[in-house]
C-alpha positions in Angstrom: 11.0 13.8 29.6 10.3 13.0 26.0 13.0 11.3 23.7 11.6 14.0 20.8 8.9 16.7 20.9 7.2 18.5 18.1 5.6 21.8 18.7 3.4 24.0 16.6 5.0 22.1 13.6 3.6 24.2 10.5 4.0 23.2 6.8 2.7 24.8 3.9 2.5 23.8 0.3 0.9 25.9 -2.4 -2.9 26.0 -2.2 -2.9 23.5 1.2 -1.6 23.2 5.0 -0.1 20.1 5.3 0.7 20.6 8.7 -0.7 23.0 10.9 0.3 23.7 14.6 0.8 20.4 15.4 2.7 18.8 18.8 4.1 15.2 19.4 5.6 13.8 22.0 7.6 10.7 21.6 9.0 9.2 24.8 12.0 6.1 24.9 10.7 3.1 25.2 7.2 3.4 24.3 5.0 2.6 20.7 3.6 6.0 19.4 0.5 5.0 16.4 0.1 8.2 14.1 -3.1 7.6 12.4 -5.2 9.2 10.1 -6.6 9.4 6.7 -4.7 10.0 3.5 -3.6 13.5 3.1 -4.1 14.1 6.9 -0.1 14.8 7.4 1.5 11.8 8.4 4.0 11.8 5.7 5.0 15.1 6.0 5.3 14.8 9.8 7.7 12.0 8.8 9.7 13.9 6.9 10.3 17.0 9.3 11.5 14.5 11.6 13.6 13.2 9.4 15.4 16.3 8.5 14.1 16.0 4.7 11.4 18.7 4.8 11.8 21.9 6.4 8.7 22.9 8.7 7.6 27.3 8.0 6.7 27.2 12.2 7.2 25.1 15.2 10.5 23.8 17.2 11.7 20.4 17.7 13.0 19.5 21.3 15.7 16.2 22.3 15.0 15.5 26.0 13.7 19.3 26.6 16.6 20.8 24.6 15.7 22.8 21.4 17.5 21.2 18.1 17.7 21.9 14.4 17.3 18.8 12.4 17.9 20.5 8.5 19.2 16.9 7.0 18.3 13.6 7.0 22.0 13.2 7.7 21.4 15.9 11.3 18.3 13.0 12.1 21.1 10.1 11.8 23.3 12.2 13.7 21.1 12.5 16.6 19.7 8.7 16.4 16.9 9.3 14.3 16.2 6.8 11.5 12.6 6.6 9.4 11.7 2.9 7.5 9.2 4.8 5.2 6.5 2.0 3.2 8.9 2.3 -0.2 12.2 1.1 1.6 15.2 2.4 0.5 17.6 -0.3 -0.2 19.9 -0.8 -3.0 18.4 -4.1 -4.6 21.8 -5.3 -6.1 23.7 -4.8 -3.3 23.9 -7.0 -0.2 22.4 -7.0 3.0 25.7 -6.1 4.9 26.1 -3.4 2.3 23.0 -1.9 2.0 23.0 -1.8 6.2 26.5 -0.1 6.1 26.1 1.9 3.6 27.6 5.5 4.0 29.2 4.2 6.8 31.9 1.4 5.6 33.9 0.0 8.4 37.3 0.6 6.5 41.0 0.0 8.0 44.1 1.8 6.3 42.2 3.4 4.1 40.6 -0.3 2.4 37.3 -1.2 2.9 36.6 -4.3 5.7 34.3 -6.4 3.8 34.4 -8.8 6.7 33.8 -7.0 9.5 30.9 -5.4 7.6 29.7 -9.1 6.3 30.2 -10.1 10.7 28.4 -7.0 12.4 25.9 -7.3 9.9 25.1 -10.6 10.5 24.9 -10.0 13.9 22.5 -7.4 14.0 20.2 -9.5 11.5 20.4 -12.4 13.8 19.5 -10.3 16.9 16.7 -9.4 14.8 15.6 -13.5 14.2 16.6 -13.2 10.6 19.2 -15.8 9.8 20.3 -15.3 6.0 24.3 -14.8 4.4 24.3 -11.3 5.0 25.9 -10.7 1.2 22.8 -11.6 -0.2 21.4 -9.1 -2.7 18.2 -7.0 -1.4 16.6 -8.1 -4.6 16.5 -11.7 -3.6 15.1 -10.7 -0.2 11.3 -10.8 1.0 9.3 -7.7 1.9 9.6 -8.9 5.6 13.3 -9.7 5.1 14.1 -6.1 3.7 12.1 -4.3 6.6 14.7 -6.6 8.9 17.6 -5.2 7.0 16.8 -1.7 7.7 15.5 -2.2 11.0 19.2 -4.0 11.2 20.8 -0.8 9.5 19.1 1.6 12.4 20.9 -0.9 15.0 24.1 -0.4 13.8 23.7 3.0 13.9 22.6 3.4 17.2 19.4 4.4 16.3 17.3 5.9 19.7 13.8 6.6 17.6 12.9 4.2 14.7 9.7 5.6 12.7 7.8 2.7 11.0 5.6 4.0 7.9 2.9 1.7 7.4 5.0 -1.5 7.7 2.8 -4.2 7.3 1.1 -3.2 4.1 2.5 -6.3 2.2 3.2 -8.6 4.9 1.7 -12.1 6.2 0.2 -12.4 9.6 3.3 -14.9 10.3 5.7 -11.8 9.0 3.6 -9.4 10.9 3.8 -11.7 14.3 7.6 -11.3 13.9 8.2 -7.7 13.1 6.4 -7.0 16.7 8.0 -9.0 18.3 11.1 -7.0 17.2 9.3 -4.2 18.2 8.5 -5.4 21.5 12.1 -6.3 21.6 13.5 -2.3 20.5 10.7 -0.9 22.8 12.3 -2.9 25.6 15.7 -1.7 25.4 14.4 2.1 25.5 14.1 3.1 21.6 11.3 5.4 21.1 9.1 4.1 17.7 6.6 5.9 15.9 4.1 3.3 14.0 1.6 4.6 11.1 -0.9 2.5 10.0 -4.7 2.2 8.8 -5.3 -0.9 10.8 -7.0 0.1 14.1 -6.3 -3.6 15.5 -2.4 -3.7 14.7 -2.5 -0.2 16.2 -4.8 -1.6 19.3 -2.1 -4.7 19.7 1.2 -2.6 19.8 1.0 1.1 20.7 1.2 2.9 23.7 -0.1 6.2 22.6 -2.1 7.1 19.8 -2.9 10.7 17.5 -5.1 11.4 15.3 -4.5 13.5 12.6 -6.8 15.3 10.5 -6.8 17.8 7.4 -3.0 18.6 9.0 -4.7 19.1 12.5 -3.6 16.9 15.2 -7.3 15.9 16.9 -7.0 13.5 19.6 -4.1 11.9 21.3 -4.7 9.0 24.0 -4.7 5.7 25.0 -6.1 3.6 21.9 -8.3 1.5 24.8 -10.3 4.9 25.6 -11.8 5.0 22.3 -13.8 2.6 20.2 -12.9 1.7 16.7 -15.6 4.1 15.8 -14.7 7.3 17.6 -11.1 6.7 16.3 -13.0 6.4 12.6 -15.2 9.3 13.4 -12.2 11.5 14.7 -9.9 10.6 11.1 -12.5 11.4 9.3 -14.3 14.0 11.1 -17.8 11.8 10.4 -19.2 8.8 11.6 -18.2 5.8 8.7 -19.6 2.2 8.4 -17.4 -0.4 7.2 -20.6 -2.1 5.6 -21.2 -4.3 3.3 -22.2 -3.2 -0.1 -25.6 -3.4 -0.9 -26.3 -5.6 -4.0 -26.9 -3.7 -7.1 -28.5 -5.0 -10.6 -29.2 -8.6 -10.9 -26.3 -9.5 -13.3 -26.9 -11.2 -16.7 -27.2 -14.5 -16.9 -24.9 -14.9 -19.5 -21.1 -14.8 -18.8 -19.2 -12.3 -20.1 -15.7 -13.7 -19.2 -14.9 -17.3 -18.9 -11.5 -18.5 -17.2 -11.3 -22.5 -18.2 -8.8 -24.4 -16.3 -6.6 -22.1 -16.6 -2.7 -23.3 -15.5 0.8 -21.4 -15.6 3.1 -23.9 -13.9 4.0 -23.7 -10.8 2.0 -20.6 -9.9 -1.5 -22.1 -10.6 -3.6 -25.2 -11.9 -6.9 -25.9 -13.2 -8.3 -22.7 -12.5 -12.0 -22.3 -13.4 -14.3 -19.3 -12.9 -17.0 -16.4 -14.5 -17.6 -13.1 -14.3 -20.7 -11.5 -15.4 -21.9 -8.2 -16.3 -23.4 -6.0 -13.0 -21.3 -8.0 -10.2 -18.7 -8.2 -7.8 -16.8 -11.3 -7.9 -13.8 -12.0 -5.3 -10.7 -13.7 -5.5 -9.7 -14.6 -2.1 -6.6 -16.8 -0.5 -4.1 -16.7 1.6 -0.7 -15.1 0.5 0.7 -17.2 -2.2 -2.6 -18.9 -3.1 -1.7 -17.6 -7.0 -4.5 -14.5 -6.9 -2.4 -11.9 -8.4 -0.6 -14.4 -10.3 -4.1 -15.0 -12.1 -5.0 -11.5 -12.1 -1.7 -10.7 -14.1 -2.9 -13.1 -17.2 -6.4 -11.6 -17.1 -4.6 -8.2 -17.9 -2.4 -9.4 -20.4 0.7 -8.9 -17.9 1.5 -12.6 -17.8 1.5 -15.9 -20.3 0.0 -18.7 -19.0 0.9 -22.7 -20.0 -2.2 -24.0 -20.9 -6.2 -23.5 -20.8 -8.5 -21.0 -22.1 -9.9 -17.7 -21.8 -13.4 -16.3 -23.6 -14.3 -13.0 -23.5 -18.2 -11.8 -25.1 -18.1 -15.6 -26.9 -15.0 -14.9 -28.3 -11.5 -16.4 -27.3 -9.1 -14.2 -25.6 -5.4 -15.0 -25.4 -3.5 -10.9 -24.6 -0.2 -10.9 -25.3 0.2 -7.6 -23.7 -2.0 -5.0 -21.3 -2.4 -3.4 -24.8 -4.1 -6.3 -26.2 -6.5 -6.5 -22.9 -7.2 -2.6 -22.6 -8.0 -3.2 -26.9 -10.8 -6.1 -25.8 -12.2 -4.2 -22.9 -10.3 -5.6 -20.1 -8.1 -3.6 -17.6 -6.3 -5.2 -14.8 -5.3 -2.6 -11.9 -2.5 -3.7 -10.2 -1.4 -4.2 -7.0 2.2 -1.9 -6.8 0.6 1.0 -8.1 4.2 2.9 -8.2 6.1 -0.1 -9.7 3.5 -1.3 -12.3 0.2 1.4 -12.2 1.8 5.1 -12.1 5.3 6.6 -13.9 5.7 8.6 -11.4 8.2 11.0 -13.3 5.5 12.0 -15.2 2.1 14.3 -14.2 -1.3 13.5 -13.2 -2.2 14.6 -16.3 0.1 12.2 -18.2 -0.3 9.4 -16.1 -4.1 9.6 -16.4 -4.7 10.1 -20.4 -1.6 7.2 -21.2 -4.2 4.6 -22.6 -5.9 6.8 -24.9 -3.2 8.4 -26.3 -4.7 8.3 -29.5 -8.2 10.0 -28.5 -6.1 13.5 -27.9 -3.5 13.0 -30.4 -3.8 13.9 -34.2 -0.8 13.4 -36.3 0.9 11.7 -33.9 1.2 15.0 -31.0 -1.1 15.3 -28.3 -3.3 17.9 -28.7 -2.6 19.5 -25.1 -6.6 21.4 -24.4 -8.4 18.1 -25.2 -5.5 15.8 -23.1 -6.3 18.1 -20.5 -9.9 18.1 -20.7 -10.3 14.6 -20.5 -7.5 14.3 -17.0 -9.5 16.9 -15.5 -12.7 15.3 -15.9 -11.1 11.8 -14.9 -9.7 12.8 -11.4 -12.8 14.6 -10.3 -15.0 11.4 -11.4 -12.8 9.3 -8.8 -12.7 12.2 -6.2 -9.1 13.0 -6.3 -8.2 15.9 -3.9 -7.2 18.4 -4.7 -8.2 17.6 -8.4 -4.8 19.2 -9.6 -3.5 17.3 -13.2 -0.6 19.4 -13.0 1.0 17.8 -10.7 3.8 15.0 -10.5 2.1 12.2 -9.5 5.1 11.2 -7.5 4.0 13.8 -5.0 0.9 12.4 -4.2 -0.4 10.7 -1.2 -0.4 6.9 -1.7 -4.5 7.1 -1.0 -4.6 9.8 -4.3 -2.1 7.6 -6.4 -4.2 4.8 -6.5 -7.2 7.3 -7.3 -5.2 8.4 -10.4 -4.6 4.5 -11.3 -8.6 4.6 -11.2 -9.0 7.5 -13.1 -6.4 5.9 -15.9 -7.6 2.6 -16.2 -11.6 3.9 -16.4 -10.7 6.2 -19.2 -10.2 2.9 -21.5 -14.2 2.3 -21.2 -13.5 -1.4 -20.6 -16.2 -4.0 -19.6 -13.9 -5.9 -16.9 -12.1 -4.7 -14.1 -9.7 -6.7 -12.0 -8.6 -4.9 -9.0 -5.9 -6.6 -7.3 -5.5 -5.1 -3.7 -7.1 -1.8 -4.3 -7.2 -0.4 -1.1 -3.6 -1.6 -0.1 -2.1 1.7 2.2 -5.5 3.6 1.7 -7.4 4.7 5.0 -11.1 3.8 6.2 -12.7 6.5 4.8 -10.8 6.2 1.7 -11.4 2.9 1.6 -15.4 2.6 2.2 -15.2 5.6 -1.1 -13.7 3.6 -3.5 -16.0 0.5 -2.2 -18.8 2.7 -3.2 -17.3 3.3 -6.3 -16.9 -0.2 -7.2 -20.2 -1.4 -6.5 -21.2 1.6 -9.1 -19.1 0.4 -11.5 -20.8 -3.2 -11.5 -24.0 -1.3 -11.6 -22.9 0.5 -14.4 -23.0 -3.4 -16.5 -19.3 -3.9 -15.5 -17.9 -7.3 -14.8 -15.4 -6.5 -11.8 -13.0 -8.4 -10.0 -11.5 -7.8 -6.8 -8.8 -9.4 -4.7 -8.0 -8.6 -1.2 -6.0 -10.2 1.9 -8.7 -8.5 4.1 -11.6 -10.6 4.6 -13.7 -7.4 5.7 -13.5 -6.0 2.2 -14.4 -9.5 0.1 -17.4 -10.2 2.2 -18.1 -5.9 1.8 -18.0 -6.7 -1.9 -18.7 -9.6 -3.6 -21.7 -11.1 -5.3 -19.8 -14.3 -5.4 -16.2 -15.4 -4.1 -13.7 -17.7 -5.8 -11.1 -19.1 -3.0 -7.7 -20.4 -4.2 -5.5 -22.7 -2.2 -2.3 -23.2 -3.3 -2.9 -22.4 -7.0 -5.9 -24.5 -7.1 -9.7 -23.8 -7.0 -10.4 -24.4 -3.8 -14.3 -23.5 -4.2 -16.8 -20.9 -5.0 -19.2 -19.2 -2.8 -22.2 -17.6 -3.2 -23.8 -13.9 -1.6 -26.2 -15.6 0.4 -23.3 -19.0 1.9 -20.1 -16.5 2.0 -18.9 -15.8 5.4 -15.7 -15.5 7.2 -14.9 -18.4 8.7 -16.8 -20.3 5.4 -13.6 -18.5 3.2 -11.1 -19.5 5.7 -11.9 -23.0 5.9 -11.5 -23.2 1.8 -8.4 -20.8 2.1 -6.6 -23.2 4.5 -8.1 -26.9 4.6 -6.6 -29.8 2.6 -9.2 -32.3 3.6 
């Protein structure tokens, strides 16, 4: 009998069916993959199970036995706990807390701040994570906060554990660990739902697998009866090619940006490098190598010590992303919702913010010519539904990062530095916005594009700079890139 069991689970927005008629079965002990691409329902799903959206049809059944979960407090109640890809901790407070929290051990009415700092520390070190359990969630790691709230589901007795795409940000060393805890949970009968994009994670650790699609659940089996193409052709309801990108123009011979030993101590050193008009160059390393780091002085985010930046034969030193969007540069970044989107704010809004000034006059938007311009924005980057009325906070993670496209390609700049810009977006998603880059560079741009996926440099690049460290560790051409060519730069001191 299964731990939890969805049937005919319905959800309708306005305009679009989230979720129609669809059935899960979750059984104790086992790994359950939901996969599927953006916008095919897997959030939602997520959220009916965890009591904070309402489904319009469909039942939910505990071991055979019909229950109403209206709360995410009802889904605690009956052991259900969701790790969703934002995690919800409270960065200034510790780990003890943040796992306790809402449910303070307390004794005469006064709150035991040991016994929380203990039984916290126990459940992290069950978990292999060995830190003083009142440190603040802010000074934690990615891999470290997923701990504390797979540690904060422990304590509460937590019988299903839903993991929303949880290695998105995470090493293959962090990634090793959080399945063995997994493994580990799975083996002392919790039930775990795991979403994620990458058909070999999902290959390595699940039982069971469904596809969803447009809402619809389409397939659900054994991962090993399908190939990595029929899962792709079932999500996307076509046959797609993870391929490499064809070359485009021959670029100009002339750079149009020069990085010259470049150094921001200790994140990188030396750092040398072009990028010319009509190609792909990528920036490729392991995690901590100083890619983003580099990235974020292109843009204007960041200062940097020393060394020297030319842009069209001109220096270039940006003090802010004002000063790079101003000379033609625009750096998308890799937290879209912490440093790309406001997410209070509209498509609309988010989309026109750097040309403001196009669709003011006297210092008020004009509203008709803002909205003219969004409109004309999202359907160039194939947002769907095209809607720039609504909060962008509400969008799938694949269609935020479509609206960070749309924003930073209404500033008409010359290069474009994509850091991770198909983090959390699914294979069909993915090969679009490949396409869409490789136009872009055919367009005269000079793009460049960093990636932990070593599928997606060699899809893309002309060329390929590899940092070690925060050092050059070499350059690669089209014709000499390949994998194991990358890695050897990525990893070898000799």
């Amino acid at each position: 009998m299964s731990l939890l069991s969805l049937r005919g689970i319905t959800k309708r927005y306005p305009g679009v069916t989230a979720l129609d008629a669809v059935d899960l079965d979750v059984e104790a002990g086992a790994v359950h993959a939901l996969i599927g691409e953006n916008g095919a329902g897997k959030s939602t799903l997520l959220k009916v199970i965890a009591g904070a959206t309402q489904p319009d049809e469909g039942s939910l059944l505990a071991e055979g036995t019909p229950v109403s979960i209206k709360t995410p407090r009802d889904a605690l109640r009956r052991g259900i706990t969701v790790i969703y890809q934002e995690l919800a901790l409270v960065p200034y407070l510790g780990a003890d807390a943040n796992i306790f929290l809402g449910m303070e051990p307390a004794h005469g009415g006064l709150l035991d701040r040991r016994g929380m700092w203990r039984l916290a520390g126990e459940a992290l070190r069950s978990l292999g994570l060995t830190i003083d359990p009142s440190t603040p969630a802010a000074r934690l790691s990615v891999a470290q906060q997923q701990l504390v709230e797979l540690a904060r589901a422990l304590v509460r007795d937590a019988r299903l554990i839903a993991l929303d795409e949880p290695t998105a940000t995470l090493t293959p060393h962090e990634v090793d660990h959080l399945f063995k805890q997994v493994q580990r949970l799975k083996g002392q009968g919790v039930g775990i739902i795991f979403v994620s994009h990458r058909l070999d994670e999902v290959r390595s650790i699940a039982d069971t697998v469904t596809v969803l699609r447009d809402g619809e659940r389409v397939w659900t089996g054994r991962a090993s009866e399908k190939s990595d193409a029929d899962l792709i052709r079932a999500m996307v309801g076509r046959a797609v090619e993870y391929e490499r990108q064809p070359p485009g123009r021959a670029p100009e011979e002339r750079p149009l940006l020069e990085v010259r030993n470049l150094t921001r101590t200790p994140r990188f050193h030396d750092i040398s490098f072009t990028l010319r008009r009509g190609e792909i160059v990528g920036l490729a390393g392991l995690v901590g190598a100083g890619r983003t780091d580099v990235a974020r002085a292109l843009g204007g985010v960041d200062r940097w010590d020393s060394g020297e930046l030319w842009l069209g034969g001109q220096p270039y030193r940006p003090r802010a992303p004002r000063d790079a969007i101003a000379r033609g540069v625009v750096y998308f970044p890799e937290d879209r919702k912490r440093d790309g989107l406001i997410l209070g704010m509209l498509v609309r809004e988010n989309v026109t913010l750097p040309v403001l000034r196009q669709v003011s006059r006297a210092g008020v938007v004009r509203r008709d010519a803002e909205g003219e311009m969004a409109q004309e924005a999202v359907e160039g980057v194939d947002l769907r539904p095209p809607e720039i009325e609504r909060g962008v906070r509400t969008l799938s993670g694949g269609n935020q990062q479509k609206v960070v496209l749309a924003k930073g390609l209404l500033a008409h700049a010359d290069v474009l530095v994509f850091d991770e810009p198909t983090r959390g977006v699914d294979v069909g998603a993915k090969v679009e916005l490949h396409r869409q880059i490789r136009a872009l560079a055919d367009q005269g741009k000079a793009v460049l594009v960093i990636s932990s996926e070593l599928p997606e440099i060699l899809a893309l690049a002309d060329r390929v700079v590899v940092l070690r460290e925060g050092h050059l560790a070499g350059e690669l051409d089209r014709a000499g890139v390949t994998a194991e060519r990358l890695m050897t730069l990525a990893v070898s001191t000799t």
